[in-house]
N, C-alpha and C positions, 0 to 999 in steps of 0.2 A: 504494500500500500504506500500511497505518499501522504504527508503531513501538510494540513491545508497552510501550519505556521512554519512552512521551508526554514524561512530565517534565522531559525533559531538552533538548527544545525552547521552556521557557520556556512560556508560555500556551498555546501554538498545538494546536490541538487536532486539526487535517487532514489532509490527503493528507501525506505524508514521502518523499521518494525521496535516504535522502542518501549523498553520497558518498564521505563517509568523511573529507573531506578541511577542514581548517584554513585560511585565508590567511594563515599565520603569513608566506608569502614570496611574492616578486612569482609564481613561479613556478605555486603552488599555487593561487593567483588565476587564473592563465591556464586552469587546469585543472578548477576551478567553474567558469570561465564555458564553458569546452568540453564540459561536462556540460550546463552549460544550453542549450545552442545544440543539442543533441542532441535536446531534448523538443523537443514543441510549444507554440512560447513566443512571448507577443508583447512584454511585458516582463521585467525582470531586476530584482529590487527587494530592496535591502543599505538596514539600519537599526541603528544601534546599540541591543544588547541585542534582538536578535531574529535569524533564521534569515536566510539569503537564500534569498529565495524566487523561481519562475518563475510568470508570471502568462501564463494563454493564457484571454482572453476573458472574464474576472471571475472563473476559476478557479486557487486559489492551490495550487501543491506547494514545501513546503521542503523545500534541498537540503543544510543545512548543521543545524548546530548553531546557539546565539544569538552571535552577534559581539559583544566587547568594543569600548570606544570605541577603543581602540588600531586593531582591526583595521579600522575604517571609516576612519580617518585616516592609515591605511597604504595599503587600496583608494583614495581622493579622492586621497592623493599620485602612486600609479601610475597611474590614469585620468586625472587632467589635468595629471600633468606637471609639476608647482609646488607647493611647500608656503603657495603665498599663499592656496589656496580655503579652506583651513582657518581661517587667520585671518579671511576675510571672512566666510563662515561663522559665527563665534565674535563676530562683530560686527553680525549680523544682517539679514545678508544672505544673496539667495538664487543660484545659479550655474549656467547654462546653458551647455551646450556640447556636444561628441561626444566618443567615441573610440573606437578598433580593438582588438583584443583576434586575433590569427593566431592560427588552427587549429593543433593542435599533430598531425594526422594529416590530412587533406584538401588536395589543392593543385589547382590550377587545370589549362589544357589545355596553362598554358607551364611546368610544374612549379613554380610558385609557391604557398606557403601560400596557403590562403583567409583573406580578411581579413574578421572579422565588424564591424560599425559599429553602434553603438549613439549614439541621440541623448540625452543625460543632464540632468538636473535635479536638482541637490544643496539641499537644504533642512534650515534648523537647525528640530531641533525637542526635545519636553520629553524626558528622559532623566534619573529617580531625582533628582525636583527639580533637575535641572541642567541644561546642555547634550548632546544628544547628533545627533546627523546623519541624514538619510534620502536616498537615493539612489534614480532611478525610473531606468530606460535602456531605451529604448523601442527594442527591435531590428530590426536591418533585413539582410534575406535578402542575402548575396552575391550571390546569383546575381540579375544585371535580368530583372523579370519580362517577359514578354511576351503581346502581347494576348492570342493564343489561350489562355495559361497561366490567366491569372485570367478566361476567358471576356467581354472586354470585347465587345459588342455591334458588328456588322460597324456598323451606322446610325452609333455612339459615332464608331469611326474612322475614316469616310465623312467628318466635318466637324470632327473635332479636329484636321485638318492643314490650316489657312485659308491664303490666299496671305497676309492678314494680318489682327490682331485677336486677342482675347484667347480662355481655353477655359480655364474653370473646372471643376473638380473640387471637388465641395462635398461635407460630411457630420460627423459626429461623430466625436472620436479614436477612434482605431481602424476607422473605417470602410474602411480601404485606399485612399484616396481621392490619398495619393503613389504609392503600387504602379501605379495607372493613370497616374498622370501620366507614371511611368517607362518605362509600357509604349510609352506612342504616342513618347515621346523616342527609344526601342530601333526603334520600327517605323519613324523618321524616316531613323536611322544605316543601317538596313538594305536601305535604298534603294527600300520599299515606297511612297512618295509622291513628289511634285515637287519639294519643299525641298530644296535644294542651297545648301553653303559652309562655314560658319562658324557652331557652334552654341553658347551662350553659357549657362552656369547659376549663378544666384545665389542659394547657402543658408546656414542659421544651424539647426543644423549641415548637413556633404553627407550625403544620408541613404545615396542609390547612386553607386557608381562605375563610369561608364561606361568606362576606359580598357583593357578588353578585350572592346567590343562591335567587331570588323571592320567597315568600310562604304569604299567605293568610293564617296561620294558626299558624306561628310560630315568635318567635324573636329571636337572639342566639348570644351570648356575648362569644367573647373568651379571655382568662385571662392566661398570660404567665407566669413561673415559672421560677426562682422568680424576673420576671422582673417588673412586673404587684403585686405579691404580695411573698414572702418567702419561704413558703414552702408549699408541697400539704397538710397538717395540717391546713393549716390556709386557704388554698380553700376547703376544707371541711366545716370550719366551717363558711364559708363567704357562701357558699352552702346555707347552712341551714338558713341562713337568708335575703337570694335572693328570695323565691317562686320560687324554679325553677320546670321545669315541666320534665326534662331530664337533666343530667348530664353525660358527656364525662371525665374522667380521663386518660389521654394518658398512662398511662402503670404501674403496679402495681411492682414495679423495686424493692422496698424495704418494708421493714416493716411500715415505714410512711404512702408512699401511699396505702399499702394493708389495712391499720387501716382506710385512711381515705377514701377509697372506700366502706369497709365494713358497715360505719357509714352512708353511704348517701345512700349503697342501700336499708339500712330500712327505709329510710324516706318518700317512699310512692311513687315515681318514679322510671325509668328505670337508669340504670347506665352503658355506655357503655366503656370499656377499652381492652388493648394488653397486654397481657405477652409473656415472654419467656420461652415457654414448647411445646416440640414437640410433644406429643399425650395427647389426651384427657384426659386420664386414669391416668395421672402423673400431671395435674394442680392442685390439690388440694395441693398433697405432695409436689410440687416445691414452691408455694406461700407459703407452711406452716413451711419451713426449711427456710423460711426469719429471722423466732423469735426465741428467745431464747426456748430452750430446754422445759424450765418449762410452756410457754407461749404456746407451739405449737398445746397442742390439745382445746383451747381455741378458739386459730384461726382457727384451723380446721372446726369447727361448726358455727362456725361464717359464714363463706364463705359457708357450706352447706344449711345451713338454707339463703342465701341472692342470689347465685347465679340462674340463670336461665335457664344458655345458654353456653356453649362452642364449641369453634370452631377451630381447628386446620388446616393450613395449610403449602403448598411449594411449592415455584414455579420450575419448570423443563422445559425442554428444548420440546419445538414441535417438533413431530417427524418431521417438517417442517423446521427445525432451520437450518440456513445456516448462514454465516459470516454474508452476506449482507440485511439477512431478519431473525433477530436474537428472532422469535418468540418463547414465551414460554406458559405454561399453567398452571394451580391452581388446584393442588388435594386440597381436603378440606375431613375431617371429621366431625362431628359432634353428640355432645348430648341435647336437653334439658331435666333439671331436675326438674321434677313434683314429686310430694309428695310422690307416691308410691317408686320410686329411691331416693328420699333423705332419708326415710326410711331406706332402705338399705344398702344405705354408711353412715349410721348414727349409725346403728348396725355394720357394719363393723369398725367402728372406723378409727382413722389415721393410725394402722400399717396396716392394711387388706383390705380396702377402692379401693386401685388402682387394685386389681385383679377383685374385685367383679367389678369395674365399666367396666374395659375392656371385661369382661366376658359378660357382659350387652349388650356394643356395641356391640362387633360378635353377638351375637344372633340375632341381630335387622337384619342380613346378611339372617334370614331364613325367613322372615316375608316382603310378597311382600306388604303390606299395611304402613308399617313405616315410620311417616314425622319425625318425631321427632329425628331418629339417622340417621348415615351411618358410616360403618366404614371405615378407610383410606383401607383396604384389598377392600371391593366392588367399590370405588372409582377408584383404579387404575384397576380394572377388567376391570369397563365401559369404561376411558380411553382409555386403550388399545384397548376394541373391538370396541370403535368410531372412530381408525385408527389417537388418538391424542397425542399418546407419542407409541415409541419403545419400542420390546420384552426388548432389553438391562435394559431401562428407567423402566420398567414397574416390570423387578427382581430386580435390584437396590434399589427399593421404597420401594418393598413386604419386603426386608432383613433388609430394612433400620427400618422399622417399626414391627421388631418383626415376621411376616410371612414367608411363605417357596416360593421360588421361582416358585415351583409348582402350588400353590395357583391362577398364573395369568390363568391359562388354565379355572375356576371353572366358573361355568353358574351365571350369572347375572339376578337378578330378578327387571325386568324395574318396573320403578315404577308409 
């Protein structure tokens, strides 16, 4: 809805849904963000001198009126705990970390609150020629998803559970690309695979908490970065002296974590993690321009010889999508790499590598018997002839990924 008194939202000229309510106290905060956690939301976004608004997929509603600086350095003191972010903040710095925010009416199946997690990123920015603060909090569902929930593909988790070696989830923020990583984690606990022991997770921030998934088969410890322990180096090598039986590295962001992902997927278990790369055919070269020049074809083979599994996805709009029923859907591609293709990208080296692999996928488009690939082109094919995203949605995708708009019209070989 819009607010017949616009004005008094400051600029904002959009959607309104507010709550009536102030953060004049910690309280009243808990009770905006249980309003927000009630829409359809993927982030939570507080900025000095402006609303707090809900963001679900580039679409903004505010719920608040505009916050004083006060009110934002009241929210930063209750979200992280410490009046020091503020000063670092004010000194020009920027702050990363998480935090819970309990339901104040939902509880779990052992009558416990629900705990909402949000992953946070506090940034000073300009405010009435001065200082003033912006807060982003990327939220994350209580509840672990599981595969059939977000429709992961049977083929997906046929080879994301390796006796060992790594399984990437790749894509752009917001693509959901942790939601699956969380899903095959949940289908590990449930005793749907072979993996058995000791499951081990290292993030910066935890985005889910597994400690009310049941399983007769597993244990699983999660260890926060670096709150829990300093840096993904040093859960690496805390790894290694865990017995762990599966390890989760929330996201290969830099050269640290790509070193120390590489080291634990030769240790004889599965290793599951996210990057940021949008097709298949470019993860190798995205991870490998993390290291220096001299370093890079080092890492390159590293990751060829360890990996198993990648996955690329994004989420878009259901051809069903309306304000009020804001559904979307998950193209996904996919390779795993068995011996015969590490071969290949292994003679093709790091400058040659990303053709030869995408040349791989498309082909896997002529071959009605292939688990092991898809490429995003036969993906959005299906899509489209399953009446689940638009002609619009369905060129869009094709152009976005290298294909010709033409391409959506080509016959699909069911599998």
């Amino acid at each position: 809805m819009r607010s017949n008194d616009q004005h008094i939202y400051g600029t904002w000229r959009g959607e309104v849904e507010d709550c009536g309510l102030r953060p004049d106290s910690r309280e009243n905060w808990q009770r905006i963000v249980n309003k927000a956690v009630r829409m359809p939301m993927s982030d939570l976004l507080f900025e000095t001198g402006k609303p707090v608004f809900v963001k679900h997929h580039s679409r903004l509603t505010a719920i608040t009126r505009p916050l004083s600086k006060s009110h934002v350095e009241n929210i930063i003191g209750w979200i992280t705990k410490t009046n020091s972010v503020v000063f670092e903040l004010n000194g020009g710095q920027d702050h990363d970390s998480g935090f819970t925010i309990s339901d104040i009416e939902r509880q779990d199946d052992y009558g416990v609150a629900l705990r909402h997690r949000f992953r946070l990123n506090l940034t000073p920015v300009l405010f009435e020629g001065g200082i003033g603060f912006q807060g982003i909090a990327r939220y994350f569902n209580p509840i672990v998803p599981t595969c059939e929930s977000i429709g992961l593909e049977p083929e997906i988790i046929e080879y994301a559970t390796p006796e060992q070696g790594g399984v990437g989830f790749l894509g752009p923020v917001g693509s959901g690309k942790s939601s699956s990583g969380a899903a095959v984690i949940r289908h590990v606990l449930e005793g749907k695979t072979n993996i058995r022991g000791h499951i081990a997770t290292y993030e910066a921030p935890i985005e889910y908490e597994f400690d009310l998934i049941e399983s007769n088969c597993c244990t699983i410890t999660q260890v926060e970065i670096p709150v829990n322990l300093p840096t993904f180096g040093r859960g690496a090598r805390n790894s290694l002296r865990r017995a762990t039986n599966g390890v989760m590295v929330q996201e290969m962001r830099d050269r640290e974590t790509i070193e120390a992902a590489t080291e634990l997927m030769a240790t004889g278990c599965p290793l599951w993690t996210t990057g940021h790369a949008n097709k298949v055919a470019v993860a190798f070269a995205r991870f490998m321009q993390k290291f220096p020049e001299n370093l890079q074809a080092q890492a390159f083979y590293g990751l060829i010889a360890n990996m198993r599994l990648f996955v690329s996805q994004r989420l878009v709009r259901h051809k069903l999508w309306t304000p009020e029923n804001p559904k979307m859907t998950c193209l996904r591609e996919w390779q795993a790499i068995d011996d015969d293709l590490r071969v290949k990208l292994e003679e093709a080296g790091p400058e040659k590598h990303v053709r030869v692999l995408q040349q791989f996928i498309d082909a896997g488009d002529l071959k009605q018997d292939v688990r092991a690939s898809r490429s995003m082109r036969k993906t959005i094919r299906m899509k489209y002839q399953a009446g689940e995203i638009s002609e619009e949605t369905g060129h869009q995708m094709l152009i976005t990924y290298g294909y010709h708009a033409r391409d959506l019209e080509g016959k699909v070989h069911e599998r």
